[in-house]
Backbone as CSV, one residue per row, in Angstrom:
resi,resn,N_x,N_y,N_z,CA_x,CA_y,CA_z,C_x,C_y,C_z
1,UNK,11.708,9.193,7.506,10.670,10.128,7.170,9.683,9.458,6.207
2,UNK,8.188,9.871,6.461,7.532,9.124,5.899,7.331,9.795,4.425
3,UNK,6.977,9.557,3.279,7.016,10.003,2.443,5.348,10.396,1.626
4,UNK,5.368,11.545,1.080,3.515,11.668,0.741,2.906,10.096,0.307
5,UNK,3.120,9.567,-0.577,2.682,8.718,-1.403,2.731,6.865,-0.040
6,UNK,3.699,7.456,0.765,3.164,6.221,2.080,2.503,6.324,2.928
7,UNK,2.325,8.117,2.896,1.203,8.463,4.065,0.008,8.256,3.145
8,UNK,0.064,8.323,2.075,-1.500,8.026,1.332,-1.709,6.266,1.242
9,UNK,-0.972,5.592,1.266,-0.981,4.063,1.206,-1.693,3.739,2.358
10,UNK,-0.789,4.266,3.536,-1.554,3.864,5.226,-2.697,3.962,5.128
11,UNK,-3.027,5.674,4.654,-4.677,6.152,4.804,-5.315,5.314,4.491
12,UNK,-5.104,4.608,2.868,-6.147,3.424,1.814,-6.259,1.923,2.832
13,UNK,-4.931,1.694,3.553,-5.025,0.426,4.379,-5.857,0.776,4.952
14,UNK,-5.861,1.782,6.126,-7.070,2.003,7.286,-7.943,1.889,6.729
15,UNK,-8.464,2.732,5.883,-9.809,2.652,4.890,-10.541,1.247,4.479
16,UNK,-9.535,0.752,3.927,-9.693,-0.925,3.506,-10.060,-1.625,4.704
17,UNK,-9.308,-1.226,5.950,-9.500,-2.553,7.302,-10.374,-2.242,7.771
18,UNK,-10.676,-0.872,7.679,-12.503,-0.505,8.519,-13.619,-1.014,7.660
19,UNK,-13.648,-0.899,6.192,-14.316,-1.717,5.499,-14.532,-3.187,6.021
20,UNK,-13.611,-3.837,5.906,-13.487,-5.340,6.393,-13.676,-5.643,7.377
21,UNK,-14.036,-5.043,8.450,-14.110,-5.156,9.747,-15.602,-5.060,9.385
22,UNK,-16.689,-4.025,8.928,-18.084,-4.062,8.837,-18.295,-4.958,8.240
23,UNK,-17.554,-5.674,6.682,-17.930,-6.842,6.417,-18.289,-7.683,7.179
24,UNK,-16.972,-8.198,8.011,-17.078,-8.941,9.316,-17.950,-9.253,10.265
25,UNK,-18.500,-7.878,10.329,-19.233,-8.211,11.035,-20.738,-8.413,10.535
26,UNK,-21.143,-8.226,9.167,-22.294,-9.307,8.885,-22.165,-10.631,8.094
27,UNK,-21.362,-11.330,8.627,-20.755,-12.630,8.253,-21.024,-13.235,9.317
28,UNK,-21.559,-14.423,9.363,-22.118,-15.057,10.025,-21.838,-16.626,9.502
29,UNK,-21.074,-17.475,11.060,-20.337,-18.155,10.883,-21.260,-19.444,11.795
30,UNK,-21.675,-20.515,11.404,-22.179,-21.842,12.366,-21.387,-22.506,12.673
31,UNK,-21.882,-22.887,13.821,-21.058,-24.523,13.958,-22.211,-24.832,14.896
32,UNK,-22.376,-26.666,14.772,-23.650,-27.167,15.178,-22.825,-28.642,15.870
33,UNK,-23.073,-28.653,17.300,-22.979,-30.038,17.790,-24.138,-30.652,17.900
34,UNK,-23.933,-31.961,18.667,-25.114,-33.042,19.193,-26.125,-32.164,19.837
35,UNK,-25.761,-31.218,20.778,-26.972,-30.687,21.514,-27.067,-29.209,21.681
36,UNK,-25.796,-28.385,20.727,-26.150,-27.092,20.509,-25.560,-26.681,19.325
37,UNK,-26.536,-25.306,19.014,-25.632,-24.636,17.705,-25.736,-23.347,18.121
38,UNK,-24.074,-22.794,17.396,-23.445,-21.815,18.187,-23.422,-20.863,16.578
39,UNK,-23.475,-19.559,16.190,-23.327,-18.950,15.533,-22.635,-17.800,15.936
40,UNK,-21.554,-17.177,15.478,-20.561,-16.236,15.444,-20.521,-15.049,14.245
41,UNK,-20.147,-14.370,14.494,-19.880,-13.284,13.626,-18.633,-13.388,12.864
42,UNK,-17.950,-13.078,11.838,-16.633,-12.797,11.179,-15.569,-11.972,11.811
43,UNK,-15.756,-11.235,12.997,-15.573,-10.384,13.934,-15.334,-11.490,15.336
44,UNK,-15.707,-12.578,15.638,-15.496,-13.638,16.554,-16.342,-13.039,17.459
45,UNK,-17.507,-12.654,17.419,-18.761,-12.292,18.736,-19.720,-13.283,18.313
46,UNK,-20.200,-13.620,19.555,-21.505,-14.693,19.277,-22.418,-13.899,19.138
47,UNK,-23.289,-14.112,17.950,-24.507,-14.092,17.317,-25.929,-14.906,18.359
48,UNK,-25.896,-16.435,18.405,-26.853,-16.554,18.928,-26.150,-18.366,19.315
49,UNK,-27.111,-18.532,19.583,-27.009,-19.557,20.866,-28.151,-20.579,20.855
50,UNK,-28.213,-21.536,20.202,-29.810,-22.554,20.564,-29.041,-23.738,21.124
51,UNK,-29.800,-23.995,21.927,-30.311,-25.238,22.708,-30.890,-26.282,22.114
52,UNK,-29.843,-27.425,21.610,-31.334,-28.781,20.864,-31.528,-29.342,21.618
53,UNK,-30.787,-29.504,22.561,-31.253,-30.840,23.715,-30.305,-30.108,25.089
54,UNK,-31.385,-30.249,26.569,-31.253,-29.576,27.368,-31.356,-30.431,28.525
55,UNK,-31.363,-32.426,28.125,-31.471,-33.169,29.252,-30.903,-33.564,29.798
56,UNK,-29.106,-33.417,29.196,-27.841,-33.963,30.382,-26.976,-33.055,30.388
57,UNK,-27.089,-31.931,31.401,-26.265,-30.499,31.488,-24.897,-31.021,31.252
58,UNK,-24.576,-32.143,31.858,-23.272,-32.101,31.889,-22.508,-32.248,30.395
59,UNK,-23.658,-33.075,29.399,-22.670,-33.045,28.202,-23.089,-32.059,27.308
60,UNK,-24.273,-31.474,27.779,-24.525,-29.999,27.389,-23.590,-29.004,27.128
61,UNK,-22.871,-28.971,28.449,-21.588,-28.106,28.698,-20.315,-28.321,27.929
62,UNK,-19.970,-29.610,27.867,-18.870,-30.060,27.231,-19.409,-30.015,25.600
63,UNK,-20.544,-30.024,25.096,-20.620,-29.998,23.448,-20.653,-28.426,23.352
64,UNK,-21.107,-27.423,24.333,-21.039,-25.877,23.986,-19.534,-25.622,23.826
65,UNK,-19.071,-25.911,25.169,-17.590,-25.928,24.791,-16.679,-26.479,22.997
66,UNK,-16.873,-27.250,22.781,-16.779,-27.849,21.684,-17.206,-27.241,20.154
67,UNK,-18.735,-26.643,20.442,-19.429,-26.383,19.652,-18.559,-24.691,19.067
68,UNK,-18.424,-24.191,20.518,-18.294,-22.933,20.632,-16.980,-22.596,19.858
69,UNK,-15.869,-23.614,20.062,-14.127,-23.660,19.832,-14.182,-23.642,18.402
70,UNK,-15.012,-24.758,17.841,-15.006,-24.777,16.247,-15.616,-23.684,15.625
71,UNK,-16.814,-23.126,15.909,-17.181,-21.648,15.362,-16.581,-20.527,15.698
72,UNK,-15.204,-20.617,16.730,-14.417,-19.591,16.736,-13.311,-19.544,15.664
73,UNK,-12.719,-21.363,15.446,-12.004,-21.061,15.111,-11.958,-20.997,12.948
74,UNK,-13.632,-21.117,12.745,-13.937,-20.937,11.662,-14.230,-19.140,11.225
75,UNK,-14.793,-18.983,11.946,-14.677,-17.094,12.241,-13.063,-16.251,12.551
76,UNK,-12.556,-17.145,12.842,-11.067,-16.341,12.676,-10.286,-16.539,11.270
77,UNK,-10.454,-17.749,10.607,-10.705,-18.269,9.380,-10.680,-17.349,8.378
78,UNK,-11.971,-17.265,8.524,-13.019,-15.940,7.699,-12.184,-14.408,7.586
79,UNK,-11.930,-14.376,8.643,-11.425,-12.729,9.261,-9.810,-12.450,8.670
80,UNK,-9.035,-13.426,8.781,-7.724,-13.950,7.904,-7.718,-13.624,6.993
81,UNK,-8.791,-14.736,5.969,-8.585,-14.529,4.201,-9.060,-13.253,4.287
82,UNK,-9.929,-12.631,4.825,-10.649,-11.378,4.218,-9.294,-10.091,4.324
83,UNK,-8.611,-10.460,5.668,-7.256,-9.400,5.824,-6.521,-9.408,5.271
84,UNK,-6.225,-11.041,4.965,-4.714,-11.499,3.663,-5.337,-10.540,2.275
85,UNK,-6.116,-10.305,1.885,-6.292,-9.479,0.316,-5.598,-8.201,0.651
86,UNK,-6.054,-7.118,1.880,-5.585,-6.175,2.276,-3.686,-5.945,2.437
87,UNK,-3.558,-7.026,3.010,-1.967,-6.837,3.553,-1.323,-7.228,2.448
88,UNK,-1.886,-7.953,1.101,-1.195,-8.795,-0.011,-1.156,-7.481,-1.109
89,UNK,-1.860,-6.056,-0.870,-2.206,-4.693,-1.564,-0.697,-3.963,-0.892
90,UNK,-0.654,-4.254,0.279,0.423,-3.379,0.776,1.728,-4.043,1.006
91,UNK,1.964,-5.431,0.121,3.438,-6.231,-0.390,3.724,-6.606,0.951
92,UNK,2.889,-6.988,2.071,3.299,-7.677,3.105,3.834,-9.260,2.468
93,UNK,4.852,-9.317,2.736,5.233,-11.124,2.609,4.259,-11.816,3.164
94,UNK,3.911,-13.008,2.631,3.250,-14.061,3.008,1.564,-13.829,2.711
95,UNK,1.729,-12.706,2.189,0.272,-12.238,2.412,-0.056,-12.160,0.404
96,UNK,-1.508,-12.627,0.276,-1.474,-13.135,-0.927,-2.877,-12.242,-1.250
């Protein structure tokens, strides 16, 4: 049985993660190769997309790819520390 004072804890988590989630999402994350730069949200949605150089598709493709992996995996990054404060409020282990 859940008890008043844990049903009020949950409520403050939800509260807290919907906060952090709007943070998230005006956080805005780069990553820039040889021939593109890829910008992401804190939320992991692409923002925007430029083109520096558009004359050899083929390594075009392979630096978006590239470009794209590292600004994801700096935006998940982001989205982590900002959750670890939350879960480190509600004595999750590991969480700081």
């Amino acid at each position: 049985m859940v008890s008043f004072s844990q049903a009020k804890d949950m409520f403050r988590l939800q509260r807290e993660a919907k906060k952090v989630k709007k943070e998230l999402a005006q956080i805005h994350v780069e990553a820039e190769g040889k021939l593109c730069k890829v910008i992401v949200t804190g939320e992991q949605e692409i923002f925007s997309i430029e083109i520096l150089d558009s004359s050899n598709p083929a390594a075009l493709a392979a630096d978006m790819k590239d470009t794209f992996n590292r600004a994801m995996k700096k935006a998940q990054l982001v989205s982590s520390e900002r959750m670890q404060g939350i879960m480190g409020q509600m004595g999750f282990p590991g969480a700081a």
